[in-house]
C-alpha positions as CSV (number, residue, x, y, z in Angstrom):
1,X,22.8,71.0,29.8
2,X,25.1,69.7,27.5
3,X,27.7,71.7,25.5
4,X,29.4,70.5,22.4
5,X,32.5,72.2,20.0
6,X,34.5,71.1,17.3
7,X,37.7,72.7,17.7
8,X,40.0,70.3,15.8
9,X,42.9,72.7,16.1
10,X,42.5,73.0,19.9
11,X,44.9,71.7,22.8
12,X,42.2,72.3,25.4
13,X,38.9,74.0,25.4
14,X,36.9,75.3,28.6
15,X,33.4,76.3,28.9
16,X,33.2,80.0,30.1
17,X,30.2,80.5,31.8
18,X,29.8,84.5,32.2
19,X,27.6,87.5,34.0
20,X,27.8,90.5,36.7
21,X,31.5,90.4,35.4
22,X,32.0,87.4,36.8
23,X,33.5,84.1,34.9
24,X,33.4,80.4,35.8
25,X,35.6,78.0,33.5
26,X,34.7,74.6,33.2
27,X,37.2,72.3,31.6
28,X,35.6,70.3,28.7
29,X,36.4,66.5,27.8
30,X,37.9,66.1,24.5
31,X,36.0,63.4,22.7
32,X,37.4,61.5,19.1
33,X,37.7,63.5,16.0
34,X,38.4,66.5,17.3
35,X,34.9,67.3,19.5
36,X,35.1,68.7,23.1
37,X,32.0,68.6,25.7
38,X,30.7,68.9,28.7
39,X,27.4,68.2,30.5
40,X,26.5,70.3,33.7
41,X,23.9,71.8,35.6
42,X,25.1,75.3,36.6
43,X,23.8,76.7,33.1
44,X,20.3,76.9,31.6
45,X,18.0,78.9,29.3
46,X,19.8,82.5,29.4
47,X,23.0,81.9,31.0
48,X,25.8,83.3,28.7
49,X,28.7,81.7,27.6
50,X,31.8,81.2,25.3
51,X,34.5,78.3,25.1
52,X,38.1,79.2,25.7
53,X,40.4,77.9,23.3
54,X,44.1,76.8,24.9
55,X,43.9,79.2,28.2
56,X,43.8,82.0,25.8
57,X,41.2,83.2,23.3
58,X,37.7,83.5,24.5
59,X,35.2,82.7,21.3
60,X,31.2,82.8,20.9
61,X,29.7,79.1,20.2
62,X,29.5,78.7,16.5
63,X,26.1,77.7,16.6
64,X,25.0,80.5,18.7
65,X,21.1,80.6,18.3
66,X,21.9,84.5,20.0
67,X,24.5,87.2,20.4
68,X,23.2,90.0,22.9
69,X,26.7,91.8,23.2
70,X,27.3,90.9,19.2
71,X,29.6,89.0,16.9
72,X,32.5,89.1,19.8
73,X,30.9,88.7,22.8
74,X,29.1,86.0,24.7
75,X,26.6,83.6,23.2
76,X,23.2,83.3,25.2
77,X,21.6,79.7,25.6
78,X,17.8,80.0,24.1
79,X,15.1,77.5,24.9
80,X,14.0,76.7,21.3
81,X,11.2,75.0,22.3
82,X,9.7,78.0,24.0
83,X,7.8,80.4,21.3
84,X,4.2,79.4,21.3
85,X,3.9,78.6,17.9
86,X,0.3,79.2,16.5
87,X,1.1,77.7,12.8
88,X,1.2,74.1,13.5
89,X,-0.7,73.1,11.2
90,X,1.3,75.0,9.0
91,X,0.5,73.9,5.1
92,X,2.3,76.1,3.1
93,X,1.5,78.1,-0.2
94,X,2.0,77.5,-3.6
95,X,4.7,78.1,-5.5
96,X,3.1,79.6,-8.0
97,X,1.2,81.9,-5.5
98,X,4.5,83.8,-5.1
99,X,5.1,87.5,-5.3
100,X,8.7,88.1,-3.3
101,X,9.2,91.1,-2.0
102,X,12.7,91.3,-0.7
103,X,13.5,93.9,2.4
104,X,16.6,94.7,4.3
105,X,15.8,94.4,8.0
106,X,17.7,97.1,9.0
107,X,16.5,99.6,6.7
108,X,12.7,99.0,5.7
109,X,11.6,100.7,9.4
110,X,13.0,103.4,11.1
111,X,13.8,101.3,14.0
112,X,15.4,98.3,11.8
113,X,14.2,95.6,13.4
114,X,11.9,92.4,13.5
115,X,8.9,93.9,15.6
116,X,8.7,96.8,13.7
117,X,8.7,94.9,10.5
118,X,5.7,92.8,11.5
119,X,3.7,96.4,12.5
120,X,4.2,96.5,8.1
121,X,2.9,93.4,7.0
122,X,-0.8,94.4,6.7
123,X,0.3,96.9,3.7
124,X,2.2,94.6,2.4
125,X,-0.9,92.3,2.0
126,X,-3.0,94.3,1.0
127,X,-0.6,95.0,-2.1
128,X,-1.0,91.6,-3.2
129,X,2.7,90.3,-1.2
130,X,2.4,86.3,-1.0
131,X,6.1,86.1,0.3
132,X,8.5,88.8,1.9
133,X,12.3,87.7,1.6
134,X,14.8,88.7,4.0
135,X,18.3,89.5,3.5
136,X,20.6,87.9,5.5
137,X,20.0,88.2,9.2
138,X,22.9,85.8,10.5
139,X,25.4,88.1,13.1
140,X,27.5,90.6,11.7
141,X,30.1,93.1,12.9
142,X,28.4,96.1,14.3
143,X,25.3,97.1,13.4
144,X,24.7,97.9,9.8
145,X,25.7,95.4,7.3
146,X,24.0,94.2,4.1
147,X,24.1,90.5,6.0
148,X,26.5,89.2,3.6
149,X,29.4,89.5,6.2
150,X,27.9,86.6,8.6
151,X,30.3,84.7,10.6
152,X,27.6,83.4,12.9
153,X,25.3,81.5,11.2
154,X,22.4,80.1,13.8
155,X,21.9,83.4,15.6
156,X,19.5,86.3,14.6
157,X,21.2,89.3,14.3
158,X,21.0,90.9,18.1
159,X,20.3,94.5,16.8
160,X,17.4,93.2,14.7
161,X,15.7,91.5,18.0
162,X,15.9,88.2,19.6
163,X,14.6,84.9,18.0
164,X,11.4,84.7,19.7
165,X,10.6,88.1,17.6
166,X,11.9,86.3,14.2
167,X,9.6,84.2,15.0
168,X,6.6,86.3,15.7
169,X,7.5,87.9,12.5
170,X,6.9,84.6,10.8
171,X,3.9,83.7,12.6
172,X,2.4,87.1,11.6
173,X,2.8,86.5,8.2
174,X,1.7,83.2,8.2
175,X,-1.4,84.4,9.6
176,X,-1.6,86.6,6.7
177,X,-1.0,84.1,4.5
178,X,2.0,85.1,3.3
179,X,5.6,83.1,3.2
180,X,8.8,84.6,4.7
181,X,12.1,83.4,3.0
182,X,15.4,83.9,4.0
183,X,18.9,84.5,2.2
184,X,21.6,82.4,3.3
185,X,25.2,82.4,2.4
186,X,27.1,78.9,2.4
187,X,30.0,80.2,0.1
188,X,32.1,82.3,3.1
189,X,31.9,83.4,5.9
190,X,32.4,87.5,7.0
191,X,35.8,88.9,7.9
192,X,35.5,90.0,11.2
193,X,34.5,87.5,13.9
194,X,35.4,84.2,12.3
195,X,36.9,82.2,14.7
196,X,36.3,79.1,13.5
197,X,38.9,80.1,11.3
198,X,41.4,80.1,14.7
199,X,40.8,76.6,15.9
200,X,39.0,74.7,12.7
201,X,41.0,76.2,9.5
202,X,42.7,73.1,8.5
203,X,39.5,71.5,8.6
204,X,36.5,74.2,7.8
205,X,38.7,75.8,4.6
206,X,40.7,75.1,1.6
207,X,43.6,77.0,0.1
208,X,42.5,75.1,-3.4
209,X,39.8,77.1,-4.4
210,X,40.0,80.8,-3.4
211,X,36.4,83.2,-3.7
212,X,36.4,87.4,-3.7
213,X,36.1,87.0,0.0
214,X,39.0,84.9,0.4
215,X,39.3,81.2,1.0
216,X,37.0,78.6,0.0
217,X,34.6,76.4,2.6
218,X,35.9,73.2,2.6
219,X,33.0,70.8,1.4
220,X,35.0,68.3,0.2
221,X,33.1,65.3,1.4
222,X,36.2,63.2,2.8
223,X,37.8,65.4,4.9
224,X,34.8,67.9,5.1
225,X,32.1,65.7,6.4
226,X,32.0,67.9,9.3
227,X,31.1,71.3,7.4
228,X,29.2,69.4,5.0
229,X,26.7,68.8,8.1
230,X,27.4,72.6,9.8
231,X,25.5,74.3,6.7
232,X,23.2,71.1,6.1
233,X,22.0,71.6,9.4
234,X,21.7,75.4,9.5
235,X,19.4,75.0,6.5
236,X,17.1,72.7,8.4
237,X,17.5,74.9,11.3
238,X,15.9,78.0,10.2
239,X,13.6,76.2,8.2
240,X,12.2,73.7,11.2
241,X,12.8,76.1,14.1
242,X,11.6,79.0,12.7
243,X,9.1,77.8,10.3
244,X,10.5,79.8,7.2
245,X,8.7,78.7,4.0
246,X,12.2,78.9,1.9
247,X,15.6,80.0,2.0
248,X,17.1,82.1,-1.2
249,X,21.0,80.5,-1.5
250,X,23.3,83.4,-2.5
251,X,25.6,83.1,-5.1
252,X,26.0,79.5,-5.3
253,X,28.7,79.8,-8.0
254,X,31.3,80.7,-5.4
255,X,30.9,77.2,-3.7
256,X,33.5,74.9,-4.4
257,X,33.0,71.1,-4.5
258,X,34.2,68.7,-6.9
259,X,32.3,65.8,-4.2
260,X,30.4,63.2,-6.7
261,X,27.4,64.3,-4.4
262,X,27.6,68.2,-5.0
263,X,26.9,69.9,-1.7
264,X,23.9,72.2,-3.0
265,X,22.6,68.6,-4.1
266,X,23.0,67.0,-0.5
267,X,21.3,70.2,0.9
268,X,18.2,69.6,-1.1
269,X,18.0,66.5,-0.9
270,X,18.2,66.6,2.9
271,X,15.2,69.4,3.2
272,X,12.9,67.2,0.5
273,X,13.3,64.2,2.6
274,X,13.6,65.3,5.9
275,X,10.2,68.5,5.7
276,X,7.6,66.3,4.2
277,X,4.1,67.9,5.9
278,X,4.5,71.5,4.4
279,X,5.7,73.2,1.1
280,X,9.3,74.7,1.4
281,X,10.9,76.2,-1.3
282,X,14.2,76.4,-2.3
283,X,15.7,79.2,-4.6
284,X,19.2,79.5,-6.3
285,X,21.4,82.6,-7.3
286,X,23.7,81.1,-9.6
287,X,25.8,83.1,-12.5
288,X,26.5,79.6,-14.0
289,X,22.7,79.0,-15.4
290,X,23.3,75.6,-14.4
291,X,19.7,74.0,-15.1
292,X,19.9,70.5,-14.1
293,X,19.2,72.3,-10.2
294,X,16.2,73.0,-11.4
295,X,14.4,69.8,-12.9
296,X,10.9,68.6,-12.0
297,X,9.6,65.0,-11.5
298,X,6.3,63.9,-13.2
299,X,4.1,66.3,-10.9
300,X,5.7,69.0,-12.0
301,X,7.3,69.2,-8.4
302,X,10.9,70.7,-7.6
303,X,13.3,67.8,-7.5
304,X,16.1,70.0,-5.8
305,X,15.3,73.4,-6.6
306,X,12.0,75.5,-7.2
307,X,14.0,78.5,-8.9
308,X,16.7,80.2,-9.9
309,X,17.1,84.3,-9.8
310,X,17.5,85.0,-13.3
311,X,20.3,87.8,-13.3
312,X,19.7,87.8,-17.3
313,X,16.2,89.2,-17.5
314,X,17.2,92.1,-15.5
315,X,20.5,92.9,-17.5
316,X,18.5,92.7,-20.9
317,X,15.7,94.7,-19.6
318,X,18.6,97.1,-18.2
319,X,20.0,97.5,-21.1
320,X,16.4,99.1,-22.5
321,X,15.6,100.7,-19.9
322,X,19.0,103.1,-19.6
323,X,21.2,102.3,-22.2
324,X,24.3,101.3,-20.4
325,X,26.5,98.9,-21.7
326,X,29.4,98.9,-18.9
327,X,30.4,95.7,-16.7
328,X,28.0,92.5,-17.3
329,X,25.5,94.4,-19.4
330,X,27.7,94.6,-22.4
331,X,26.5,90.6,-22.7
332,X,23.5,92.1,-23.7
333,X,24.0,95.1,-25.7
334,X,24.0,93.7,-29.2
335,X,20.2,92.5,-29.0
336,X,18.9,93.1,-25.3
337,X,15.0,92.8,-27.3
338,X,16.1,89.0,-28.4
339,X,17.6,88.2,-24.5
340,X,13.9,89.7,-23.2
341,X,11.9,87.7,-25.2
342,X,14.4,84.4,-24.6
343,X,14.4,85.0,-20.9
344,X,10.4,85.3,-20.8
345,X,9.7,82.1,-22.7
346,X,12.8,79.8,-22.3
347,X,14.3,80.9,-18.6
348,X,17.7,81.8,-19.2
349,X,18.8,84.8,-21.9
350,X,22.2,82.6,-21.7
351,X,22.1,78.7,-22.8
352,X,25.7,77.9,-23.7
353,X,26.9,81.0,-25.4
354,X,30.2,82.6,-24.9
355,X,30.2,85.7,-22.3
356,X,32.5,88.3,-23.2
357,X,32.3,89.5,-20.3
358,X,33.5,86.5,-18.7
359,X,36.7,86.3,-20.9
360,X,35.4,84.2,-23.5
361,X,33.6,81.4,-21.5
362,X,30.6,79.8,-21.9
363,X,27.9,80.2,-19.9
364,X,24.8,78.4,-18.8
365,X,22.5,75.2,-20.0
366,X,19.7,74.8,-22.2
367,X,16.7,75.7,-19.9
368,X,14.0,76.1,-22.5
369,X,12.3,72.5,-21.2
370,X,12.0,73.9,-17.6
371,X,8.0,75.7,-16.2
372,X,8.9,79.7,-16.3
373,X,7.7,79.3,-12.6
374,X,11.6,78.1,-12.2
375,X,13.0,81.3,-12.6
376,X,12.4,84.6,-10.7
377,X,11.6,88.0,-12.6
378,X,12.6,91.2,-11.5
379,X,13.9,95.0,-12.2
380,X,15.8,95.9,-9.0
381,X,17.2,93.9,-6.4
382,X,19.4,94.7,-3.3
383,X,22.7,93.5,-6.0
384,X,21.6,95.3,-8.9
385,X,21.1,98.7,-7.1
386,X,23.5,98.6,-4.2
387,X,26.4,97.5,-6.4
388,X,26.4,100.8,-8.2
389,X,28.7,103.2,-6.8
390,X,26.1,105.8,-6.0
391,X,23.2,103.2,-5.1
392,X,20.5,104.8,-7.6
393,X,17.7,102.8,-8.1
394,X,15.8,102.8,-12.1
395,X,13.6,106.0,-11.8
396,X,16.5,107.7,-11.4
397,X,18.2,106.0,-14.3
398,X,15.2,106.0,-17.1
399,X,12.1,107.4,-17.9
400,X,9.0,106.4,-15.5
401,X,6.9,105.7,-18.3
402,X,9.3,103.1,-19.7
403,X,10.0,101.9,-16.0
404,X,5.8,101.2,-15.6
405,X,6.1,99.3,-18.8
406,X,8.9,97.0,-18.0
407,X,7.0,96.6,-14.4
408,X,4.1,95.6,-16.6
409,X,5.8,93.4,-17.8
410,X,7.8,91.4,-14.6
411,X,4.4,91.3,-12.7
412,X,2.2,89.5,-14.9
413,X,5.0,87.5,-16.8
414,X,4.2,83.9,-15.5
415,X,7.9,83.6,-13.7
416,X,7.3,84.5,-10.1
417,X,8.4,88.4,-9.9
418,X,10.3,89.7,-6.9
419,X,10.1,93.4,-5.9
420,X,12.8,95.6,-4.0
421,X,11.7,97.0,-1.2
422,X,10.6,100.8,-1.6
423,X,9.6,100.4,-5.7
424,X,6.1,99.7,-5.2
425,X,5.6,103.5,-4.2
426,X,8.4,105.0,-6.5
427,X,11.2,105.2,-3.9
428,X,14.0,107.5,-5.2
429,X,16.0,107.0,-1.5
430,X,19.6,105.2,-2.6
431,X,20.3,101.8,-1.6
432,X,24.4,102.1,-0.7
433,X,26.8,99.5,-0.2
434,X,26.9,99.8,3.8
435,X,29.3,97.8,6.5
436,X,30.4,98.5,10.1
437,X,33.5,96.7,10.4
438,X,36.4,97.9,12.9
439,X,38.8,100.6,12.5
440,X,41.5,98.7,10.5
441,X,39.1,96.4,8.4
442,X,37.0,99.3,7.9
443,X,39.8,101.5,6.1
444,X,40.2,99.0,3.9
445,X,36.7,98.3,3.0
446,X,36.3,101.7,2.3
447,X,39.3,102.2,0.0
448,X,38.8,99.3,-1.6
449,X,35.1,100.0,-2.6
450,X,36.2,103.4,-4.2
451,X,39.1,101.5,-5.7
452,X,36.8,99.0,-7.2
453,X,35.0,101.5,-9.4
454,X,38.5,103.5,-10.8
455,X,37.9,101.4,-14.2
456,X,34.8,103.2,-14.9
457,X,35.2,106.4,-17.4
458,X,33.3,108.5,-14.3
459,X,35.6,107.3,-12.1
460,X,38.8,107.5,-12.8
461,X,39.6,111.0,-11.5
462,X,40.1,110.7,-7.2
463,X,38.0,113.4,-6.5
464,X,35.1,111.5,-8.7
465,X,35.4,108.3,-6.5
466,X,35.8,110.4,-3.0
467,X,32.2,110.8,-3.8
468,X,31.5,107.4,-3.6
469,X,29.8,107.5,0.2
470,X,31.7,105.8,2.6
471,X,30.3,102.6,3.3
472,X,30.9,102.3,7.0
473,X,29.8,106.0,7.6
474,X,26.2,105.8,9.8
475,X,24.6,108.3,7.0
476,X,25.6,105.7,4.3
477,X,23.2,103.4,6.2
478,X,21.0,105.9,7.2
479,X,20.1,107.1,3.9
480,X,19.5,104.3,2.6
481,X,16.6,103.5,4.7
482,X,13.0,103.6,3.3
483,X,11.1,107.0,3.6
484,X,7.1,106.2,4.7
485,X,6.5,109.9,4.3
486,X,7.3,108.9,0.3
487,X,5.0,106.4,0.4
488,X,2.0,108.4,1.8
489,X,2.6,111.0,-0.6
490,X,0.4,111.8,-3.6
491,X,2.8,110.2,-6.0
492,X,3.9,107.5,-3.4
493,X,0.3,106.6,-3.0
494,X,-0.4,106.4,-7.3
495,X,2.4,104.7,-7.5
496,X,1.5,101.6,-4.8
497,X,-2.2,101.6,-6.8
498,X,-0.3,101.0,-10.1
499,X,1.1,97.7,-8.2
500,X,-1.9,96.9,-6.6
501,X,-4.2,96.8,-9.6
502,X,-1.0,94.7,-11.8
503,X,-0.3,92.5,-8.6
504,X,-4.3,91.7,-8.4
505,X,-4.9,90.3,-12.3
506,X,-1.5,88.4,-11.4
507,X,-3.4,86.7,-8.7
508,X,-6.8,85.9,-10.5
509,X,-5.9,85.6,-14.0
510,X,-2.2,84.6,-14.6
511,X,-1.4,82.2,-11.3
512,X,-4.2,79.8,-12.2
513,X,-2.9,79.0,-15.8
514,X,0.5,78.6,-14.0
515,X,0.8,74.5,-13.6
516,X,-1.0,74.4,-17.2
517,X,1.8,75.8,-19.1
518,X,3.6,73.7,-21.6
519,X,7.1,75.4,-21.9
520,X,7.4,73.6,-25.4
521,X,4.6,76.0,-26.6
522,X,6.0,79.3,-25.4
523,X,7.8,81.4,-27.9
524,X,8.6,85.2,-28.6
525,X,8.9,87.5,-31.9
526,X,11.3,91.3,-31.7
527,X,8.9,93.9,-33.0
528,X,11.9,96.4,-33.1
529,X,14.6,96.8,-31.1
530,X,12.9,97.3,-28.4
531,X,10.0,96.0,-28.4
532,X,8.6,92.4,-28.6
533,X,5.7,90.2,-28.9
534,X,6.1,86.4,-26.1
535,X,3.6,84.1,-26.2
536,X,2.3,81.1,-23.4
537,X,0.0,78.2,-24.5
538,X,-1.7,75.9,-21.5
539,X,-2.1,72.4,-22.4
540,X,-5.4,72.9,-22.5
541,X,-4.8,75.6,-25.6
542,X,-5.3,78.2,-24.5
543,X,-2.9,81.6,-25.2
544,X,-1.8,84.2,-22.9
545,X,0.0,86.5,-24.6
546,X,2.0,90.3,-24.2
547,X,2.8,93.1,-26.9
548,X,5.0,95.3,-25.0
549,X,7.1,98.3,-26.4
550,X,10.1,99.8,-24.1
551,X,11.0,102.5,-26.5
552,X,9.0,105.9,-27.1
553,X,8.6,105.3,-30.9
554,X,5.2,103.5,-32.4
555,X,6.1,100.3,-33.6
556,X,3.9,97.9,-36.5
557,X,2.3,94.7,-35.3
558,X,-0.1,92.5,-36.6
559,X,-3.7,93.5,-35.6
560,X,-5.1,91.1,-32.1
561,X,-6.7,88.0,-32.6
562,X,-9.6,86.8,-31.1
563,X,-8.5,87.4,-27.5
564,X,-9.8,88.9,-24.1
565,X,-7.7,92.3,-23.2
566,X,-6.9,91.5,-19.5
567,X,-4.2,94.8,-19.1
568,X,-3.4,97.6,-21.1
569,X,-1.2,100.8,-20.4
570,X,-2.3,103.4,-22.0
571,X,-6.0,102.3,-22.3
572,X,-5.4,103.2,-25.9
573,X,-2.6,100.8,-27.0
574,X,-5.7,98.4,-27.8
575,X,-7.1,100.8,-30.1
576,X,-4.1,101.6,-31.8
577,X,-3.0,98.2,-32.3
578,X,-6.1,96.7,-33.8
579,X,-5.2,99.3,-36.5
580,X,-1.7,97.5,-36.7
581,X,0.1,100.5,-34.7
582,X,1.9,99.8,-31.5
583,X,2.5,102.7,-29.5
584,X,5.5,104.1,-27.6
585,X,5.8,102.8,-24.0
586,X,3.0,100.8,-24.2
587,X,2.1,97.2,-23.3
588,X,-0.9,94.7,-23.9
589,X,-1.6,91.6,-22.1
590,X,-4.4,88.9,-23.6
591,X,-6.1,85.7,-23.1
592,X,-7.8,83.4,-25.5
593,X,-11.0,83.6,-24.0
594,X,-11.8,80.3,-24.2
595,X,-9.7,76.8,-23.9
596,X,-9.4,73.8,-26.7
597,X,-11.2,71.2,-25.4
């Protein structure tokens, strides 16, 4: 077995071969450009190991495919070969097939792990679930982290399960037809258990660009070659060993690289050429609204990226829902109706404008020439809830009857929507910022959260932001978790129909007019201020269209045209609007019935 580290800032480096409490170092042979390795026999599928760096600091392999002890202890040598894969023949689905749902490991189950997950897939098929995405599973300290604190990049989180159950996750799904995505985060790494950071910094990071986390990844692609090919080859890793259908790249605008070949560029250029026998999919979160990512050939087909979370259609649809106009929604406040309707037909609510919020700057690219399958809808996310500093999700922030509307709305918008775990049966449980970092770090994490929210007007007393739950408390984690006995309930159950029944007409009426669209003949008109008539042609002619009003008050419109009714909430919007009326919290979709020829 061969063993292999980059440790450019090493002296020596010795393979630590470890169990029973006993250790065995073998000294590794330092090879050009900074590369140490050693091939022997005395280690094998399931011996555990780390490399020690100078006689002194004991590390876990970088590209550890498992941590049994966690983030500090040994690595474990896998057999990646070994799952019996059942999916060869592995296809993949269409893009426009997709409904994400996206879940937090930890805390969709009770138990927080893989196999437990997989025991939930059938309901999530049955609600008419063509992709579940993951947050970040990569090692973390301790045991309850959002993800976003990996410093291990290759290996499963150990108290989610080992790799072989990741993988009979994904083959479960796959046999349900449905995709599995994962989140990935190439702009830092977490604070605790980065040693690469120890023997690699002058290499792996920069002191030019600087992110919230700290210092920047150094992808600079003369003297980062070598991390250029660490996250490269983490992408094809889960995607190849692990069969994931797409990976979900997390805030992209925090990577640095100023290479003529942009990193996020190499990446996908990588994945289309290298996975050529099955659809993968590759999805952006990017505050810059940079479309040139997300340009299609002459089939229609991804040249980089399939899609980009679009942050905007949230905020504006925020802004309707509940009024608030602190932070990044005040972008939005002075016609949230007009960056709907925008964000529905043309992708992005910001082309080019200047964002107060962000000082003055302008923000984003014309997008309007780009499918609306390249942008993901949705109402709540893991960010847009767990960023608060009480975690509430929307029912708890507007009034359900608006909430169903905008919901109407996401799911049968022709974007791909995504769903948070826990909405499709009303969840009111809190989704909290949650960490479990070591005693020092942890202090700080805590008193910087609270800190972070003094600027608010609720906030700015002590005893206000005391309230704030701690994040590395277990019962910050613990409430956050998903509550089945919710979803069996009465309401919970209503509630999952109301999905069920939207998620359904997405899948036989709206996804086959999907690859017909002509974004050149989409368009939108404000009925009030909150409410809004958007418009789809096919190139075939025909019209899907949506008359949807957030606010409680009736609202004029021009009586229907010839068109088939294909939803309505109430059932008696479509009376009401034939006679020009349209009512409060009410929503209309239609289709020409039939097609130019």
């Amino acid at each position: 077995m061969r063993f292999n580290l980059w440790a450019p800032m090493a002296e020596t480096v010795e393979l630590s071969l470890e169990g029973d409490g006993s250790r065995k170092l073998l000294p590794m042979k330092e090879q050009p450009e900074g590369w140490y390795s050693l091939e022997t026999g005395e280690a094998g599928a399931g011996s555990l190991y780390r490399f020690c760096i100078d006689g002194q600091l004991y590390v876990p392999d970088p590209t550890s495919r498992y941590q049994p002890a966690g983030i500090h202890g040994p690595s474990e040598v896998i057999e990646p070969d070994s799952f019996s894969w059942q999916d060869r023949k592995l296809q993949g689905r269409n893009w426009e097939d997709c409904v994400l749902y996206e879940i937090h490991v930890g805390a969709f189950t009770p138990e927080g792990t893989f196999e437990s997950l997989e025991k939930r897939l059938d309901y999530l098929a049955d609600l008419g679930i063509t992709a579940i995405e993951l947050m970040p599973v990569a090692q973390f300290p301790g045991t309850a982290n959002w993800g976003y604190d990996g410093a291990l990049l290759f290996a499963p989180h150990s108290s989610y399960g080992r790799p072989e159950q990741l993988k009979a996750l994904i083959q479960a799904a796959h046999q349900r037809n449905m995709m599995v995505f994962l989140d990935v985060v190439y702009n830092h790494f977490g604070p605790e258990g980065n040693y690469l950071y120890v023997y690699a910094r002058d290499s792996f990071f920069t002191e030019k660009y600087h992110t919230p986390w700290g210092a920047a990844i150094n992808y600079d692609e003369k003297t980062g070659r070598m991390v250029r090919d660490f996250f490269i080859s983490n992408a094809l890793y889960w995607l190849e060993e692990f069969h994931f259908d797409g990976l979900r790249f997390d805030a992209v605008h925090a990577i640095y690289d100023d290479s003529d070949v942009h990193i996020l560029t190499e990446i996908a250029e990588t994945v289309r050429r290298t996975i050529t026998d099955r659809k993968v999919h590759l999805v952006l979160e990017n505050d810059r609204n940079e479309a040139h990512y997300l340009v299609r050939d002459a089939r229609k087909s991804p040249r980089l990226f399939t899609a980009q979370w679009n942050d905007d259609i949230h905020h504006a649809a925020h802004v309707l829902l509940t009024g608030e106009k602190s932070g990044y929604y005040g972008d939005y406040i002075d016609s949230p109706i007009d960056y709907l309707g925008r964000c529905l037909t043309e992708g992005f609510g910001y082309q080019g404008e200047i964002s107060p919020y962000r000082h003055g700057r302008r923000r984003g690219e014309k997008s309007g020439h780009l499918l609306p399958t390249a942008f993901v809808s949705f109402v709540q996310n893991h960010d847009q809830i767990g960023n608060r500093a009480l975690g509430e999700r929307l029912v708890s922030l507007c009034d359900r009857e608006a909430l169903d509307i905008a919901v109407s709305l996401m799911l049968l918008a022709p974007s791909p929507p995504l769903l948070f775990m826990g909405e499709e049966h009303g969840s009111t449980r809190p989704f909290y910022y949650f960490c479990d970092f070591g005693p020092e770090l942890a202090a700080k994490v805590t008193q910087g959260r609270r800190q972070e929210f003094a600027r608010f007007p609720e906030f700015a007393d002590a005893a206000a932001r005391n309230k704030i739950p701690d994040p590395n408390a277990l019962s910050t984690f613990t409430a956050s978790k998903i509550s089945w006995k919710d979803a069996a309930s009465p309401a919970g159950k209503e509630i999952y129909k109301f999905y069920r029944r939207l998620l359904k007409i997405r899948h036989t009426v709206i996804v086959p007019l999907l690859a017909e669209l002509t974004p050149a003949k989409c368009g939108y008109r404000p009925l009030s201020a909150r409410a809004l008539e958007s418009w789809w042609r096919t190139e075939y002619g025909q019209r899907l269209s949506v008359c949807c009003n957030l606010g409680s008050d009736p609202v004029p419109v021009s009586a229907a045209a010839e068109t088939a009714v294909i939803y309505a909430r109430p059932q008696n919007s479509v009376a009401a609007c034939q006679k020009g009326v349209l009512p409060g919290h009410s929503i209309i979709w239609s289709l020409s019935k039939t097609a130019a020829k």
